[in-house]
Backbone as CSV, one residue per row, in Angstrom:
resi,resn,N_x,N_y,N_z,CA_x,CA_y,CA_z,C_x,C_y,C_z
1,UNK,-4.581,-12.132,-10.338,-3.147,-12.201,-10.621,-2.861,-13.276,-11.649
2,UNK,-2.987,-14.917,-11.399,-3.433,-15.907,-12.134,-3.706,-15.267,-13.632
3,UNK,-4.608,-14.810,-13.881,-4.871,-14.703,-15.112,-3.867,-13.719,-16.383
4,UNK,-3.741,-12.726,-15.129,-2.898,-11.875,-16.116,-1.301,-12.587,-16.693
5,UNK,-1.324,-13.441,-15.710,-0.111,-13.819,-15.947,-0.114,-15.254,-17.134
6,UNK,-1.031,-15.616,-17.471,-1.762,-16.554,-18.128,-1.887,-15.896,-19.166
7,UNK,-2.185,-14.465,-19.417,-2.701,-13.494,-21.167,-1.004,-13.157,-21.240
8,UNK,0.088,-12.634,-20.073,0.961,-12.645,-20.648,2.344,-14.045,-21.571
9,UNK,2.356,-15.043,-20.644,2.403,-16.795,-21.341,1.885,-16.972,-22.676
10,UNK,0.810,-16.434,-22.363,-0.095,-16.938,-23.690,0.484,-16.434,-25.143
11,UNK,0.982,-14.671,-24.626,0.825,-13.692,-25.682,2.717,-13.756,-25.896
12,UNK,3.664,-14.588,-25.235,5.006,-14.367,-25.404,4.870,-16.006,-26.281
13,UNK,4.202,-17.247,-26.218,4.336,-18.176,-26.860,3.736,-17.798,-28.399
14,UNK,2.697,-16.676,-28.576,2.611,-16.450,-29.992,3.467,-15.848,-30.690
15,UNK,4.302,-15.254,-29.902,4.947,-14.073,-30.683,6.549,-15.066,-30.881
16,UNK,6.554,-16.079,-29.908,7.418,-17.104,-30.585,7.265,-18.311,-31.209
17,UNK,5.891,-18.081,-32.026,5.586,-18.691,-32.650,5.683,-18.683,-33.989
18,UNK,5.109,-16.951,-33.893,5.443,-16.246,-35.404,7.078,-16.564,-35.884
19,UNK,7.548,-16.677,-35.020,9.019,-16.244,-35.011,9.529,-17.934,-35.437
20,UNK,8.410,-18.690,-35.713,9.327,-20.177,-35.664,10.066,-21.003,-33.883
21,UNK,10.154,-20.121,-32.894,11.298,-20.481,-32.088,10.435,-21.085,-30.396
22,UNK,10.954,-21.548,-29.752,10.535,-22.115,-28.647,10.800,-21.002,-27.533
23,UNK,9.909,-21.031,-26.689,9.875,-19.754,-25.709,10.046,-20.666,-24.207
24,UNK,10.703,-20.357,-23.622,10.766,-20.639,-22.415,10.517,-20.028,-20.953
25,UNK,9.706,-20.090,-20.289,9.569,-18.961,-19.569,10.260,-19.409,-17.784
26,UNK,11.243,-18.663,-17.713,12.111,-19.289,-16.699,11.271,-18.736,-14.812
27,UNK,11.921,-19.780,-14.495,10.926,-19.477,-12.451,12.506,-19.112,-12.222
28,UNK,13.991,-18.821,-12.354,14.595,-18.968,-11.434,14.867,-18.279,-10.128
29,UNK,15.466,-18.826,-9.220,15.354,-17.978,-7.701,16.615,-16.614,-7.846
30,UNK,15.495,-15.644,-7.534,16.778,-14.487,-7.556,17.924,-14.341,-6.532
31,UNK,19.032,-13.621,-7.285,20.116,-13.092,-7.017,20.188,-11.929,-6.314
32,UNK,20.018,-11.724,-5.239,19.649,-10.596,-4.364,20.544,-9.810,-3.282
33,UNK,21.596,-8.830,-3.864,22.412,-8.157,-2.748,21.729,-7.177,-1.745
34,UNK,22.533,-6.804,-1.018,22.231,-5.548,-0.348,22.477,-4.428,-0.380
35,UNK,23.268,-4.441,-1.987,23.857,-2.983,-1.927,22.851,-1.778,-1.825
36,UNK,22.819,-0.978,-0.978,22.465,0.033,-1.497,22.450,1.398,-2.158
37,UNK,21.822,2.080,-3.395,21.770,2.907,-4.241,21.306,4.258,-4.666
38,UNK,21.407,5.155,-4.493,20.501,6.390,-4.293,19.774,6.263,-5.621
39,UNK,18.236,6.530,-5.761,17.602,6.019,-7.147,17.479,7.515,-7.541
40,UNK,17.531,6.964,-8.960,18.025,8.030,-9.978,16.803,8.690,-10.216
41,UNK,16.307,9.806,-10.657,15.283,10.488,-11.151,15.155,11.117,-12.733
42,UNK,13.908,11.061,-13.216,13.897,11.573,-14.783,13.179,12.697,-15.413
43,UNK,13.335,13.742,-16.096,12.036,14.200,-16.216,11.867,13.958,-17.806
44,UNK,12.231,12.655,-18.293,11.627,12.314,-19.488,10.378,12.076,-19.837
45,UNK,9.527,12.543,-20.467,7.729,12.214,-20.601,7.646,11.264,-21.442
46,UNK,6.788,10.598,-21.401,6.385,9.974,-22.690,5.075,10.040,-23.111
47,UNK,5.007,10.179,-24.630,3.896,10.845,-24.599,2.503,9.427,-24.768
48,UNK,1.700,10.376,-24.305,0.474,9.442,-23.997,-0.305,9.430,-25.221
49,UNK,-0.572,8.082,-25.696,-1.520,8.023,-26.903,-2.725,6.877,-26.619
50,UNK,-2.395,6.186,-25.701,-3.463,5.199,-25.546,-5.147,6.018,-25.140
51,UNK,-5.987,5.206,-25.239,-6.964,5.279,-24.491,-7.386,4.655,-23.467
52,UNK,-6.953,4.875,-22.359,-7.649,4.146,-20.961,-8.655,4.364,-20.357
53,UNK,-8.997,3.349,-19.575,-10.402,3.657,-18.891,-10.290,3.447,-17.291
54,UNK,-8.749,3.589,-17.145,-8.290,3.154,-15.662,-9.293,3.915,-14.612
55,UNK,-9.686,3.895,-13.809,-10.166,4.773,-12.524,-9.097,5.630,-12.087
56,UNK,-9.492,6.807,-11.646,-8.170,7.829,-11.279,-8.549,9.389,-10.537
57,UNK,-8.634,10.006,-9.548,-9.248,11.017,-9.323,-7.577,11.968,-8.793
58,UNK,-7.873,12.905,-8.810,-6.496,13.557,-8.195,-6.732,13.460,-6.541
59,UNK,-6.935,12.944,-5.664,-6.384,12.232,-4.619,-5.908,11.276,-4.903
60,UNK,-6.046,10.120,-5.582,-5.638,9.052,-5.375,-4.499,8.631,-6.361
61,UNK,-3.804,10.239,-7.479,-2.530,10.241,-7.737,-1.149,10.200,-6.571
62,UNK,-0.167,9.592,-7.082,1.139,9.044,-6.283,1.592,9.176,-7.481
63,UNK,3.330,8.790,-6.848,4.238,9.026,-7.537,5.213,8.490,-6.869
64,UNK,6.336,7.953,-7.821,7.453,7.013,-6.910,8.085,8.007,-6.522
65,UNK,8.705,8.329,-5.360,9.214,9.017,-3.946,11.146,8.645,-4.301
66,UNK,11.518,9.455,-4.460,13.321,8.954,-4.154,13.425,8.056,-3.126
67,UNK,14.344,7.157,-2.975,14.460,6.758,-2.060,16.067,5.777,-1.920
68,UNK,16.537,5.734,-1.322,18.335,5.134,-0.865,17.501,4.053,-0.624
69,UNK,16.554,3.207,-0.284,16.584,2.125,0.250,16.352,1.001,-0.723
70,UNK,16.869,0.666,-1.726,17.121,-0.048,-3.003,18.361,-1.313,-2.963
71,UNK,17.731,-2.397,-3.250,18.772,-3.721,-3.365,18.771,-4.337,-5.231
72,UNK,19.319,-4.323,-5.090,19.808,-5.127,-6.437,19.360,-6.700,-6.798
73,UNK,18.409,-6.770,-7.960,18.125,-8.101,-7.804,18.540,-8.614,-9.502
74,UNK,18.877,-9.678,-9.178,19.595,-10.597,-10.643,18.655,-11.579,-11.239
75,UNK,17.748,-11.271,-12.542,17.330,-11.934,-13.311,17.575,-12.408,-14.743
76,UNK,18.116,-13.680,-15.285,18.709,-13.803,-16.352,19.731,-12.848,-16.437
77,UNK,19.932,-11.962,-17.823,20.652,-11.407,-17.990,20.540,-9.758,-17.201
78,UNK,18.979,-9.749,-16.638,19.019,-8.202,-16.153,18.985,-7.686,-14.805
79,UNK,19.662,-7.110,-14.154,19.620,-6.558,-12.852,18.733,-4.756,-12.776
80,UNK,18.059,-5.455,-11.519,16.583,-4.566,-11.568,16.787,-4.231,-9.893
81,UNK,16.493,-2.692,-9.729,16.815,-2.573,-8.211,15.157,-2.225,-7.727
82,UNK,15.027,-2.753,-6.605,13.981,-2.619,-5.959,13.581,-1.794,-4.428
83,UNK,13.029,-1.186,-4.505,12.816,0.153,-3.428,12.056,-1.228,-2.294
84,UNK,13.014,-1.061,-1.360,12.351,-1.800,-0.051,11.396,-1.149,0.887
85,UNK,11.409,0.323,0.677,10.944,0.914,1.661,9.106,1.114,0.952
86,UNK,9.466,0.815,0.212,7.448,0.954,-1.251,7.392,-0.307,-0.980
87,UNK,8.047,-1.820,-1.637,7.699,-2.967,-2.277,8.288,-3.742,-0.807
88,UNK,6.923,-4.849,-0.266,7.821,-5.954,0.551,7.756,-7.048,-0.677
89,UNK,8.383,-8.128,0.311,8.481,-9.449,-0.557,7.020,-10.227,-0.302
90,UNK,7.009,-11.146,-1.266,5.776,-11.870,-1.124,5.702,-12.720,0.273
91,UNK,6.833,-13.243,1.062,6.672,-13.714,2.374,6.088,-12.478,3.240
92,UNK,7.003,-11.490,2.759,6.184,-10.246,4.067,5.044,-9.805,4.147
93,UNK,4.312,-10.021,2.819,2.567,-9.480,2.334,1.897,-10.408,2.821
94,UNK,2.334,-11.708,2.889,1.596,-13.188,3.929,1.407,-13.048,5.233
95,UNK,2.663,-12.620,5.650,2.795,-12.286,7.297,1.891,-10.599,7.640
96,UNK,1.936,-9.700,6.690,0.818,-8.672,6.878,-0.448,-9.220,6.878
97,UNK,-0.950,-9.695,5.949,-2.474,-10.198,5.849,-2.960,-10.852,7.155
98,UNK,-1.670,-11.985,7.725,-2.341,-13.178,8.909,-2.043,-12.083,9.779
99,UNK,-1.431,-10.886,9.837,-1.760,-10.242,10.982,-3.222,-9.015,10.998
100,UNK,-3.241,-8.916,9.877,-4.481,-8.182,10.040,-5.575,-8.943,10.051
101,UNK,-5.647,-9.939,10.466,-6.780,-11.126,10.617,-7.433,-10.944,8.979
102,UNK,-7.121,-11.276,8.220,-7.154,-11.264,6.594,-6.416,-12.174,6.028
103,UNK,-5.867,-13.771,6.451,-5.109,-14.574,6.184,-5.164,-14.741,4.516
104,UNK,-4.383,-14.851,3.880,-4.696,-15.496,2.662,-4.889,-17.030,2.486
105,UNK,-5.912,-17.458,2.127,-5.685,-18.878,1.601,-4.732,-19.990,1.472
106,UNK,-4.860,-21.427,1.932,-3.465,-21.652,1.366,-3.551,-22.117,-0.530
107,UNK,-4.755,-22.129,-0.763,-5.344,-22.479,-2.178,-4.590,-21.483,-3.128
108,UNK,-4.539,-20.553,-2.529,-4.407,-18.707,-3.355,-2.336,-18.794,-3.050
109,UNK,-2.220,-19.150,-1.834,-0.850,-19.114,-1.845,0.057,-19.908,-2.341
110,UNK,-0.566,-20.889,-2.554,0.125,-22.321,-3.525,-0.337,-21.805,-5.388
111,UNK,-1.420,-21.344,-5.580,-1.340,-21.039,-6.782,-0.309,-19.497,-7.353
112,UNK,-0.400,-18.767,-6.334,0.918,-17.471,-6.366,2.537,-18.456,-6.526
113,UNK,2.300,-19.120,-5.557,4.032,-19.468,-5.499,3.913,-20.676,-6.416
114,UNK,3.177,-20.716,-7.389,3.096,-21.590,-8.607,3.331,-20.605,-10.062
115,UNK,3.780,-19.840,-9.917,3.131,-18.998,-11.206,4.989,-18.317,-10.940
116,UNK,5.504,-19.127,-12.343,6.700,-18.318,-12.731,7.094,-16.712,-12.170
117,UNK,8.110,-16.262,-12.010,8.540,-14.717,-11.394,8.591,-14.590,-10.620
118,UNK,9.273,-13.195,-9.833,9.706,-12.923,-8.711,8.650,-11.945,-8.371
119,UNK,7.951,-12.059,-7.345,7.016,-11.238,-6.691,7.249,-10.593,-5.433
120,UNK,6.635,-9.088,-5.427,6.522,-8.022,-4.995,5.126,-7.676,-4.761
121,UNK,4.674,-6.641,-3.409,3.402,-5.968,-3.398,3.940,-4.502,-2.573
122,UNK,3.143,-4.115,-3.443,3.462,-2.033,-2.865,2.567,-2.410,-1.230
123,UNK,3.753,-1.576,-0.497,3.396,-1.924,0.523,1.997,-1.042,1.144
124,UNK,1.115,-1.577,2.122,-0.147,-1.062,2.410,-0.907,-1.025,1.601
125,UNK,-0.960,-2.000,0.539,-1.753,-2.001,-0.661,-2.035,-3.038,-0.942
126,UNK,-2.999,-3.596,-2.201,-2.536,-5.270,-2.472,-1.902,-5.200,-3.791
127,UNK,-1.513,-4.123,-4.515,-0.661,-4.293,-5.822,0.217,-4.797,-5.982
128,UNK,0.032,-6.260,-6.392,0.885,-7.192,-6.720,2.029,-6.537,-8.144
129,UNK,3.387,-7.181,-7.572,4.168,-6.960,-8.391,5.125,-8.364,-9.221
130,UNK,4.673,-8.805,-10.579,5.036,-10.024,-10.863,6.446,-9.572,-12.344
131,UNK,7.822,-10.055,-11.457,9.161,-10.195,-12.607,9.081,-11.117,-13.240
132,UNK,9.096,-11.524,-14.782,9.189,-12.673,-15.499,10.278,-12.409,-16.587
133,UNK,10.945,-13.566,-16.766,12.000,-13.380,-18.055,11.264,-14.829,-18.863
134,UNK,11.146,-14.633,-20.152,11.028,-15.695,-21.130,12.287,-15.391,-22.265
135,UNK,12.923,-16.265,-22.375,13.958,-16.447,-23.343,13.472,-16.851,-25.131
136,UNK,13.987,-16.040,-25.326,14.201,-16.266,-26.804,14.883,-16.646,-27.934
137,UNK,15.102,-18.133,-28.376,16.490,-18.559,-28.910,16.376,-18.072,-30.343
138,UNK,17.619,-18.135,-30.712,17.747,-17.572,-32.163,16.676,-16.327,-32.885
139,UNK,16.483,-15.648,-32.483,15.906,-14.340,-33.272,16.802,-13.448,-33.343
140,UNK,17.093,-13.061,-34.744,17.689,-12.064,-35.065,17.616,-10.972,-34.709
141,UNK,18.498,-9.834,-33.941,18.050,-8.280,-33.680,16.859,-8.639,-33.053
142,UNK,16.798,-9.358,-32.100,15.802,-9.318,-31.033,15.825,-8.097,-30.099
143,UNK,14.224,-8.024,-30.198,14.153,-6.397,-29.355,13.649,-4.991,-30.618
144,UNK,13.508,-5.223,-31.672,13.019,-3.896,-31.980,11.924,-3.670,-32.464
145,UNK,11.298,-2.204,-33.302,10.507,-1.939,-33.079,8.963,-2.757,-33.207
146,UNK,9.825,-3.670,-34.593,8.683,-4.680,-35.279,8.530,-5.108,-34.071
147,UNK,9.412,-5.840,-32.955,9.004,-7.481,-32.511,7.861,-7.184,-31.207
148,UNK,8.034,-5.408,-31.035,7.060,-4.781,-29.854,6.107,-4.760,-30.554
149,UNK,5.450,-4.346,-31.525,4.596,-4.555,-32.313,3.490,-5.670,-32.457
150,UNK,4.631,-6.693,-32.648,4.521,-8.328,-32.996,3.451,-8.577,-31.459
151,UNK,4.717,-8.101,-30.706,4.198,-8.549,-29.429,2.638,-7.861,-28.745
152,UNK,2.541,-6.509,-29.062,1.918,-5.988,-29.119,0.398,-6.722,-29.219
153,UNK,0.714,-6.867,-30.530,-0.795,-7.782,-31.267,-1.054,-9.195,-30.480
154,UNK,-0.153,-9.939,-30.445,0.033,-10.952,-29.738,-0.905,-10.962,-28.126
155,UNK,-0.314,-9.730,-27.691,-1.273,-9.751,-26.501,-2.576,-9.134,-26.417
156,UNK,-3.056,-8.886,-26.986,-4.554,-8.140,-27.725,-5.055,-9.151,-27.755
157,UNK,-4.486,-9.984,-28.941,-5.303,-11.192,-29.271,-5.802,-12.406,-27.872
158,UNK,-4.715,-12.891,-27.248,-4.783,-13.397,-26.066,-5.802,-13.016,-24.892
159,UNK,-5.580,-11.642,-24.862,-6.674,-10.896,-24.263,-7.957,-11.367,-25.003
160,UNK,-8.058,-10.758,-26.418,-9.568,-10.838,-26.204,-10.154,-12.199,-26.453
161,UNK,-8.919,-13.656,-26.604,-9.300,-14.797,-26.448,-10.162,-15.550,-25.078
162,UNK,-9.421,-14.129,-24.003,-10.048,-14.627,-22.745,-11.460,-14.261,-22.382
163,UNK,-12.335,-13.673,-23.482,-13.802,-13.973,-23.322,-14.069,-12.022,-23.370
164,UNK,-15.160,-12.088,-23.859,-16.384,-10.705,-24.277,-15.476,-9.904,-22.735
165,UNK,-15.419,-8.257,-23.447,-15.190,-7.851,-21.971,-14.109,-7.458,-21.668
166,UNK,-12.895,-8.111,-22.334,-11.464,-7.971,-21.803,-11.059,-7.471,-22.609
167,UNK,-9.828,-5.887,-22.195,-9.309,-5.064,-23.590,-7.415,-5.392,-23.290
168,UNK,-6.769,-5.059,-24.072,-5.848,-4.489,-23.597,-5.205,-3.186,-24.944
169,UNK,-4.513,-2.434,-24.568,-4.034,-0.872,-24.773,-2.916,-1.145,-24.804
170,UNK,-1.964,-0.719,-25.657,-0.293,-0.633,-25.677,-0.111,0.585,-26.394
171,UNK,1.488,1.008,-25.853,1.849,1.983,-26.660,3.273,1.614,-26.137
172,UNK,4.227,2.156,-27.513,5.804,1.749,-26.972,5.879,3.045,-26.231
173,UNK,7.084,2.998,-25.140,7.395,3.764,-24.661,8.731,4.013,-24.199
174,UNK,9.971,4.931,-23.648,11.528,5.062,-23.574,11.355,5.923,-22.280
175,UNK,12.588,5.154,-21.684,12.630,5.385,-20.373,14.259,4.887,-20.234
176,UNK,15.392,6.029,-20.125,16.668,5.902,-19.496,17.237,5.631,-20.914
177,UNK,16.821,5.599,-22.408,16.778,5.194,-23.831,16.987,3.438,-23.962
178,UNK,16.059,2.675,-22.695,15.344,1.692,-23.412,14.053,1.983,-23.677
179,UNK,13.926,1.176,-24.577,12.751,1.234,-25.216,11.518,-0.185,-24.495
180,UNK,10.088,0.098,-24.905,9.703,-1.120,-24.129,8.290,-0.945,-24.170
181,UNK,7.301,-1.680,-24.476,5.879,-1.648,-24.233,4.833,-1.676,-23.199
182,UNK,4.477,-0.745,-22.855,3.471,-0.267,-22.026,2.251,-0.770,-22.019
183,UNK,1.472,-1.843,-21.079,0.060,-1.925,-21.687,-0.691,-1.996,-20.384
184,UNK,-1.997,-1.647,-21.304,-3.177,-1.538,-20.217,-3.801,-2.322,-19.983
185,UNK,-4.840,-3.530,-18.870,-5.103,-4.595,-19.321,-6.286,-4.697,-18.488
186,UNK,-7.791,-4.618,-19.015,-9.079,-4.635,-18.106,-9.585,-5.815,-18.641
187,UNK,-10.706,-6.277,-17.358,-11.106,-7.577,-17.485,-12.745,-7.372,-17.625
188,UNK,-13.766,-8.209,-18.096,-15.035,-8.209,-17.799,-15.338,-8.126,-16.334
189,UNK,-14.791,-9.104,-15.939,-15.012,-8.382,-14.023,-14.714,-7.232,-13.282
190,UNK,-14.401,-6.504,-13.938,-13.927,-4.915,-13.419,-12.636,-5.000,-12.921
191,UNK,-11.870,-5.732,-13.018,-10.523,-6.308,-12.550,-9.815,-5.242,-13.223
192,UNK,-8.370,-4.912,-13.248,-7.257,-4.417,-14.666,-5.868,-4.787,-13.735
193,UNK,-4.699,-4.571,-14.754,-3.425,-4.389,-14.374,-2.822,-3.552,-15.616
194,UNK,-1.391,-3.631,-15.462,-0.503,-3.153,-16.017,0.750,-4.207,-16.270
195,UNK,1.047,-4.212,-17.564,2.068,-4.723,-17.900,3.222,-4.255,-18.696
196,UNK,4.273,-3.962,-18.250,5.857,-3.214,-19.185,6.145,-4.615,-19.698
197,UNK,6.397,-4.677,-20.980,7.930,-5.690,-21.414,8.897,-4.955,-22.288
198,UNK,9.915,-5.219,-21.510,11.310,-5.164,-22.398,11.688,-6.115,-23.069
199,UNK,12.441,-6.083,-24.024,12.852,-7.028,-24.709,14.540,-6.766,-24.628
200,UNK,15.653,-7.476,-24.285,16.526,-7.355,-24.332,17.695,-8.752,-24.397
201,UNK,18.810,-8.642,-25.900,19.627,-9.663,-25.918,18.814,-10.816,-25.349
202,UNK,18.035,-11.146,-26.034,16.946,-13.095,-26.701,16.159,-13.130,-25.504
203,UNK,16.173,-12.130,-24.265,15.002,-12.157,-23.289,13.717,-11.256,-23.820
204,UNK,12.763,-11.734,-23.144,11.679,-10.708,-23.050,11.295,-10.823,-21.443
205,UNK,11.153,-9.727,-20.963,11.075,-9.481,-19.501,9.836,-8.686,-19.335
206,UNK,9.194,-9.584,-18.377,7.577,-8.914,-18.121,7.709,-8.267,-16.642
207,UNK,7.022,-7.137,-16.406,6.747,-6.190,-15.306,5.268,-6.002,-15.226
208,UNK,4.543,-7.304,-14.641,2.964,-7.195,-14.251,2.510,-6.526,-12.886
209,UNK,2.146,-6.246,-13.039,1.191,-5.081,-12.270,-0.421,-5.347,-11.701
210,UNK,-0.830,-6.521,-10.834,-1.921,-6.490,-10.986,-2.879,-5.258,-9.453
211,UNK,-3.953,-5.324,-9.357,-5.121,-5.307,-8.541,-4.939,-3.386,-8.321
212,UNK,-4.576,-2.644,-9.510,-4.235,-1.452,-9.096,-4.887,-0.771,-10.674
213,UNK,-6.034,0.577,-10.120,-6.372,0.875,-10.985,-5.969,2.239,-11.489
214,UNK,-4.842,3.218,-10.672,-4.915,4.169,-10.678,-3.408,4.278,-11.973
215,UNK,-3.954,5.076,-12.459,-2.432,4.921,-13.684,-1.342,5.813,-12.973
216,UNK,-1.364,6.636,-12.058,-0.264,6.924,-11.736,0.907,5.805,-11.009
217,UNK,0.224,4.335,-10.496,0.897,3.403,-10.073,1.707,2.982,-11.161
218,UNK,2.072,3.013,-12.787,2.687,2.679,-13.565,4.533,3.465,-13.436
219,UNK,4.323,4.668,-12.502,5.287,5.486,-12.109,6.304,4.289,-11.410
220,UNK,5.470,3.670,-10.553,6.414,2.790,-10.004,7.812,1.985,-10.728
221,UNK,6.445,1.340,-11.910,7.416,0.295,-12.750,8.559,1.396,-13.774
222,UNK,8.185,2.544,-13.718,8.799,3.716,-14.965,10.067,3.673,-13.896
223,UNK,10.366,3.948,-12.733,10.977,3.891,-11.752,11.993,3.276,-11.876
224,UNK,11.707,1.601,-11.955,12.453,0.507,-11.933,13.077,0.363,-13.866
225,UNK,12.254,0.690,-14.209,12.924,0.216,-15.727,13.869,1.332,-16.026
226,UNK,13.780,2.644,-15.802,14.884,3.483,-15.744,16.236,2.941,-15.091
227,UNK,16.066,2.239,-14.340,17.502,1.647,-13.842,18.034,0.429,-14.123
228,UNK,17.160,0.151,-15.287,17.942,-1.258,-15.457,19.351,-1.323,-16.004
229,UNK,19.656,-2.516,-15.647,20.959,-2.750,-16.465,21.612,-4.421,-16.753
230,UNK,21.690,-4.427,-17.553,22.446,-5.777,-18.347,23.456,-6.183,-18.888
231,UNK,23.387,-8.023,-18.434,25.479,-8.241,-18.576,25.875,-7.991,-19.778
């Protein structure tokens, strides 16, 4: 988890670097109602151009499930609803583990609740789910196609700074008509995740994805970014 979240830091301070500007990458505590929402459904495709090497067999395809059981959560400028009945909170994935006699660490749990964003894990699983906003001051027409691009490269590079072995894959992609980068992200240790960023009004907002190899789990985050919305 640690790391990915370390190639994404890494790869939002270059791309505000290029840019001249200071990047900030905010921890704040979310804004969390109870409303609940019937979640919307799409049959927009997008088309696939990357090359992955994810693991994937048709059993072990899924797909995000409708579901009413959705709360509203407030980050910076964007509100992102989250399916309670798929995703617990990171206190509830602690209290699963010490009950399945599988405690986590407190080494591992102090370095999680050290690491900027709001975290999530699909439930009965360990697919960690990490929200990050980094702010972006003064860039012009922040958010288009160049700065996904920009960013794009940015995290390639970062990646393959982190040693022989490590790839990552992007392709832009539109979902609800935002727009937003898709990437794939494998490690020399056989590790991977998934990472979405949006870019929206001087944020860039990360949707990490780690310990999950099956690409239909990206449905999840397609899920959530279809419903975003901002002040």
């Amino acid at each position: 988890m640690k790391k990915n979240v370390i190639i994404v830091i890494a790869s939002l301070l270059l791309l505000s670097s290029c840019a001249g500007n200071e990047t900030v990458v905010k921890n704040n505590a979310p804004e969390i109602t109870t409303q609940s929402t019937e979640a919307v459904t799409t049959t927009a495709e997008t088309e696939e151009t990357e090359s992955e090497t994810e693991t994937e067999t048709e059993a072990s395809e899924t797909t995000a499930p409708e579901s009413s059981a959705e709360e509203e959560v407030k980050l910076e400028g964007m509100t992102f609803r989250i399916d309670t009945s798929k995703w617990e909170t990171l206190d509830e994935y602690i209290e699963r583990k010490e009950n399945s006699g599988d405690p986590i660490d407190e080494e591992t749990k102090a370095d999680i609740r050290s690491t900027p964003g709001i975290f999530y894990v699909l439930r009965n699983t360990e697919a960690m789910l990490c929200i990050q906003a980094a702010e972006f001051n003064d860039i012009e027409g922040f958010g288009t196609e160049e700065n996904y691009k920009q960013y794009a490269a940015a995290l390639k590079y970062a990646q393959e700074q982190a040693g022989p072995g490590n790839n990552v894959t992007s392709q832009l992609a539109e979902r609800g008509g935002l727009m937003f980068l898709d990437s794939y992200l494998s490690y020399a240790d056989g590790t991977d995740g998934r990472i979405c960023s949006v870019m929206k009004d001087h944020f860039g907002y990360s949707f990490i994805l780690t310990n999950t190899s099956r690409r239909s789990d990206r449905e999840y985050l397609y899920h959530i970014i279809e419903n975003l919305s901002f002040d």
